[in-house]
N, C-alpha and C positions, 0 to 999 in steps of 0.2 A: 337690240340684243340679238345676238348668232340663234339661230333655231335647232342650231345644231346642241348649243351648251346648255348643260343639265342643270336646274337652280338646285341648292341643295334646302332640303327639310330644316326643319327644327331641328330636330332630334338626329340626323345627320350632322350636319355643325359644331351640334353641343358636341358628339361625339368626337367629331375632328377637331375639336380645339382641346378636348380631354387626354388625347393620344398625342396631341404637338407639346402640353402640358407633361404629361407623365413622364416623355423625353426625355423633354430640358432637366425635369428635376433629377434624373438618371445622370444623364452629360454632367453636369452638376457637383453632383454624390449628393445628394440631399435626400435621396432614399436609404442612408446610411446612416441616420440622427441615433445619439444614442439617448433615446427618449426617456431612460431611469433618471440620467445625469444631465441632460437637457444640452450635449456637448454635438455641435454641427462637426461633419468631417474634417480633416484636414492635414495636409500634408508638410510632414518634415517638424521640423522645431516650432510648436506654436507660440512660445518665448522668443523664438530667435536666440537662445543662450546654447547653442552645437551640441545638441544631446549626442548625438552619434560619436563624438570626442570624447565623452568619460568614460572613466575605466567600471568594470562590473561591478565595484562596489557602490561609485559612485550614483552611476545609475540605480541600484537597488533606493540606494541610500534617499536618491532624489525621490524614485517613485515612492518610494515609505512615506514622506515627509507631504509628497503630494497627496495621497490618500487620507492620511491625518489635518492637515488644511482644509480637503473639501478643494483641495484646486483638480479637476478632473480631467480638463484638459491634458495638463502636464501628466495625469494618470496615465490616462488613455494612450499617450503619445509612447509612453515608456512600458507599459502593459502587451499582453500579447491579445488581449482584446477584450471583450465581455460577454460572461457567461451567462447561458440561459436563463441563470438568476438573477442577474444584476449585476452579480460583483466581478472585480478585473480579474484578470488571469493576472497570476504573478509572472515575473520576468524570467524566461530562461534561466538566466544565471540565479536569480534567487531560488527559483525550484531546486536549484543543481545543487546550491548548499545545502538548502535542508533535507535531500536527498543523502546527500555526502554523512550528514550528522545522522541523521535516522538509521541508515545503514550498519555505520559503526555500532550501534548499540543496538542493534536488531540482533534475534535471535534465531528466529523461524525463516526471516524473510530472505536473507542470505542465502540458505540453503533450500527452499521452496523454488519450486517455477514459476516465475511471474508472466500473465500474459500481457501485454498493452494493449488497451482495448480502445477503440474509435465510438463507440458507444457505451449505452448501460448496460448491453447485455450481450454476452456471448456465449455459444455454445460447441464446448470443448471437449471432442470424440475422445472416447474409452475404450482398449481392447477388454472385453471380457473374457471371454475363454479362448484361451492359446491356442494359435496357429498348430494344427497338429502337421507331425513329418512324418514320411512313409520311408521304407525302403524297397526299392525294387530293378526286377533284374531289366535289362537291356530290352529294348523294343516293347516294352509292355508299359499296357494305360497308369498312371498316374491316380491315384483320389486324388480329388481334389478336396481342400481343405476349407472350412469356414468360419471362420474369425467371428463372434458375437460381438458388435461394438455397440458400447452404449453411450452416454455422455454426461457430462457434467452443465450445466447451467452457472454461469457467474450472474449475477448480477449484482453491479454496484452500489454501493451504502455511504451514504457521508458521513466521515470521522470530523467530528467541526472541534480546533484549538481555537479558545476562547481565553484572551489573557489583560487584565487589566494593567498600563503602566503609567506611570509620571510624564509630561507632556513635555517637562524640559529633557525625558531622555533623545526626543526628537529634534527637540531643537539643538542641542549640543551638538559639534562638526566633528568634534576630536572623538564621537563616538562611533565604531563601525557597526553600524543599523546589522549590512548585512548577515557578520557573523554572530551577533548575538540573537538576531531571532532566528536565525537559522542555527543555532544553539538550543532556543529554548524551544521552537518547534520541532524540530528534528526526533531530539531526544525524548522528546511527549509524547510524540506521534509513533516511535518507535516502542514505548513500555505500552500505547491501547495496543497498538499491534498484534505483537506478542501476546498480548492476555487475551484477545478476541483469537487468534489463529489455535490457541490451547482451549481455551473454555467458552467461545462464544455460543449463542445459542441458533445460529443460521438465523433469525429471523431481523432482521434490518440489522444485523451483522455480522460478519463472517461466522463460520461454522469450525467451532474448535477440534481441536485431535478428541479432545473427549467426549466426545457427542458421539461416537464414531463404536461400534461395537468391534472391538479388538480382542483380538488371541490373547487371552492371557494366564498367569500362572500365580498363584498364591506363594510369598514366601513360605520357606517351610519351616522353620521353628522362631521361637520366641524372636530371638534375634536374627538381623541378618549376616549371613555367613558369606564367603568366596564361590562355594559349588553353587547357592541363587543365582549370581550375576553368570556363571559360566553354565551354565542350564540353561540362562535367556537369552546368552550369546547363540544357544544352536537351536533355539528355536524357531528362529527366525529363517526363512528360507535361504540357502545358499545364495541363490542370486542377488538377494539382497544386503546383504554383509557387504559384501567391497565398498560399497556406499552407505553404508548406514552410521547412525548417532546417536548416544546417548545422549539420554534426554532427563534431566530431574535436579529435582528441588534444591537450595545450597545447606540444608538441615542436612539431605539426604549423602550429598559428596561429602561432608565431613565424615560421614559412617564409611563410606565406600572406601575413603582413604586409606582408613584404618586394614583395611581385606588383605587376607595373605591365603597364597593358595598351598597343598599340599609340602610344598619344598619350600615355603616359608617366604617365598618371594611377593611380595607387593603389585594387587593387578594394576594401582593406578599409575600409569607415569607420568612425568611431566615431561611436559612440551618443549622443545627450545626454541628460543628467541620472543617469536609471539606464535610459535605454533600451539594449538590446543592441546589440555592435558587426552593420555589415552586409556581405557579401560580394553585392554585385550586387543589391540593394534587399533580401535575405531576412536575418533574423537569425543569429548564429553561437551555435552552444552547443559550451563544454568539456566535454569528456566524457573521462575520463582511463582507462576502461578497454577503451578501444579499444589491441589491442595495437599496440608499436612495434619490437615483433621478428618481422617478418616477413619472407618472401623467405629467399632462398638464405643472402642476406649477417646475415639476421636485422637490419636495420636498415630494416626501412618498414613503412609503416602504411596506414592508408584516409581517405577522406574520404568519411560518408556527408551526402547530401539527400536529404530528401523530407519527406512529412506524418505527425508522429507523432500526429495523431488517431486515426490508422489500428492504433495500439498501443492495445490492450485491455486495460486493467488493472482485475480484480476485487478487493475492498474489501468483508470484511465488514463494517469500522466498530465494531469494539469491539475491545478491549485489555484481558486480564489481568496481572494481576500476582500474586507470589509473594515473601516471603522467606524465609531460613534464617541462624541463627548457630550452625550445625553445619556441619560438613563441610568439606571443600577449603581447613582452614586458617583457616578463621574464627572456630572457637571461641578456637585459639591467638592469633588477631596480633587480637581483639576488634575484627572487622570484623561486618558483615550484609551478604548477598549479593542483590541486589534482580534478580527476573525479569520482563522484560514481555514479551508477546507479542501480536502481531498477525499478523491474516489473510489473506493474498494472493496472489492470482496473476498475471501476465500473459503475452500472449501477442501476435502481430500478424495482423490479421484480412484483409487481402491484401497484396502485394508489389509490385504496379504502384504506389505511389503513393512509392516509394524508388529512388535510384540509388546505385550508389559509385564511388569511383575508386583504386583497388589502385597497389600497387606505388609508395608516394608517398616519396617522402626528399626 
C-alpha cells in the first residue's frame, strides 16, 4: 500500500456510501415517491394510452374516473400534483370550469377584489387616513403628508363540497364528467360563498358584510317609502357611488319595485339585455342571506350600498379532490363519495365605503 493513501474509517465509508446512495436515488426521482398513494415517479403516459392527445374534457373525464378506481397513477399523471394533504390537485381545465360555474351564480365574488394567494396567509395594506393636499405658492416648503396604513390579514379556510353519486354515472362515456361536476360544484360552492362573504363569522370562515359595524339609518315609517332609498343613496360618500351596489333580500326587491318618487316615476329600472336591474343609475344585486327576520316583530330586513371592491377576498387558486366507496353508506347503496376542496378567505378592508338602511318591511 502507497504511504501516501489515507484508509478511510468506519464511519467515513458508511458516510460515503450514504452520500453515493442519496444520489442515485436523486438521479433516479425516487426522492419523489408519493408515499399517501404509494405511486413511484414517472414520466409521460404511464398507460402508454397518449394522454397529452385528449381534449380537456376528456382528460378531466379520465382523471375523475381515475380517482374513483383508486388507479393513482393515471391520477397523478393527469393532476397538477399533491397537496399537502394528500389529495390531487384538480386539473387546470377542471378548476377553470368550476370557476366558469361558481362565477356565474356568485354574487359578492364578481364585484369583490380577489387576491391569489401562494400561501395561507397574506397580508394586505390599508390606507387609513387620506393622503392630505396642501396648496402653496411658488418657492416655498411643501408639508409633507402622512398616510396611516394599516392592513388586513387573509388567511385561508377550507370550503370542502362533499357529494355522494351512483358509480355507474362514472362509468357511463356518453356522460360529460366534466361539466356536470363542474355544475354541481361550482354552483354550491358559489351559494357558501356568498352566504360566508354576508354573514360569516371571521372565525374559520370568511368574515361577512355583517359583522362589520356600518353607517346606518333606520327606515322612517311603518312602511317603506322612495325618499328611504334616496336618503341612502346620499349617504353614502360621493366617491363611492360611481361604483357602488345595492345590495338586498328578493322579499325586499319586490317592495322596492313597487317605489315611485315625487313625479310618480318608478326608481327601479330594468336592465337591458343581461344588464342588471337599476335603483337610481347603480346596479341591484339579490342576495338572499341577508336576514328577513328582524326587529321586534321579526319581519324586516336591510338594504345595503356601497362599494364591494372594498371586500377582500383571498384565493389560493387550487383545488383538491378525494374519493371513497367506503363509509357513510356507500359501499351498501354502491355509490362514490367525491370531495373537493378549496382555499379561501374574505374579509372587508374599510367601512366608509358602505351604508344600510335597517328596519325595512
Amino acid at each position: 500500500m502507497d504511504g501516501n493513501q489515507k484508509v478511510m474509517t468506519m464511519d467515513e465509508f458508511t458516510k460515503f456510501f450514504s452520500d453515493l446512495l442519496d444520489q442515485k436515488i436523486r438521479e433516479m426521482g425516487l426522492d419523489k415517491i408519493d408515499r399517501k398513494h404509494g405511486i413511484f415517479p414517472s414520466e409521460g403516459d404511464p398507460n402508454g394510452e397518449g394522454l397529452d392527445d385528449l381534449s380537456k374534457e376528456e382528460r378531466v373525464a379520465k382523471f375523475v374516473r381515475a380517482i374513483v378506481d383508486n388507479d393513482y397513477v393515471t391520477a397523478k399523471a393527469l393532476s397538477e400534483g399533491v397537496s399537502a394533504d394528500g389529495g390531487f390537485l384538480v386539473p387546470t381545465e377542471f378548476r377553470a370550469a368550476i370557476v366558469a360555474k361558481r362565477d356565474i351564480a356568485a354574487v359578492i365574488r364578481p364585484r369583490a377584489t380577489v387576491f391569489p394567494m401562494s400561501r395561507d396567509k397574506m397580508d394586505v395594506p390599508l390606507e387609513g387616513n387620506a393622503m392630505t393636499l396642501f396648496w402653496s405658492a411658488e418657492n416655498t416648503p411643501l408639508t409633507e403628508s402622512n398616510p396611516n396604513f394599516g392592513s388586513v390579514t387573509l388567511n385561508t379556510n377550507k370550503l370542502t363540497g362533499l357529494s355522494k353519486m351512483s358509480r355507474e354515472l362514472f362509468s357511463d362515456t356518453a356522460v360529460n364528467l366534466m361539466d356536470f361536476l363542474a355544475g354541481l360544484y361550482g354552483r354550491k360552492f358559489a351559494l357558501e360563498e356568498d352566504k360566508k362573504f354576508m354573514t360569516g363569522s371571521g372565525t374559520g370562515e370568511p368574515k361577512g358584510l355583517r359583522q362589520y359595524t356600518i353607517s346606518s339609518t333606520a327606515q322612517a315609517a311603518a312602511n317603506l317609502v322612495a325618499d328611504d332609498i334616496i336618503k341612502l343613496f346620499y349617504n353614502l360618500g360621493s366617491q363611492y357611488r360611481s361604483l357602488a351596489t345595492w345590495i338586498m333580500h328578493n322579499s325586499i326587491i319586490r317592495l322596492v319595485r313597487t317605489l315611485k318618487d315625487a313625479n310618480g316615476r318608478y326608481l327601479w329600472a330594468d336592465g337591458f339585455t343581461d344588464a342588471p336591474a337599476t335603483i337610481l343609475g347603480r346596479p341591484v344585486a339579490e342576495q338572499n342571506d341577508i336576514p328577513t327576520n328582524l326587529g321586534v316583530g321579526s319581519d324586516e330586513s336591510e338594504i345595503w350600498f356601497g362599494d364591494l371592491n372594498y371586500y377582500l377576498i383571498g384565493d389560493r387558486e387550487e383545488m383538491t379532490i378525494e374519493s371513497t366507496t367506503e363509509g357513510a353508506g356507500t359501499f351498501e347503496n354502491h355509490q362514490v363519495a367525491v370531495k373537493v376542496i378549496e382555499r379561501i378567505d374574505g374579509q372587508l378592508g374599510i367601512t366608509d365605503p358602505f351604508v344600510k338602511l335597517t328596519a325595512v318591511k
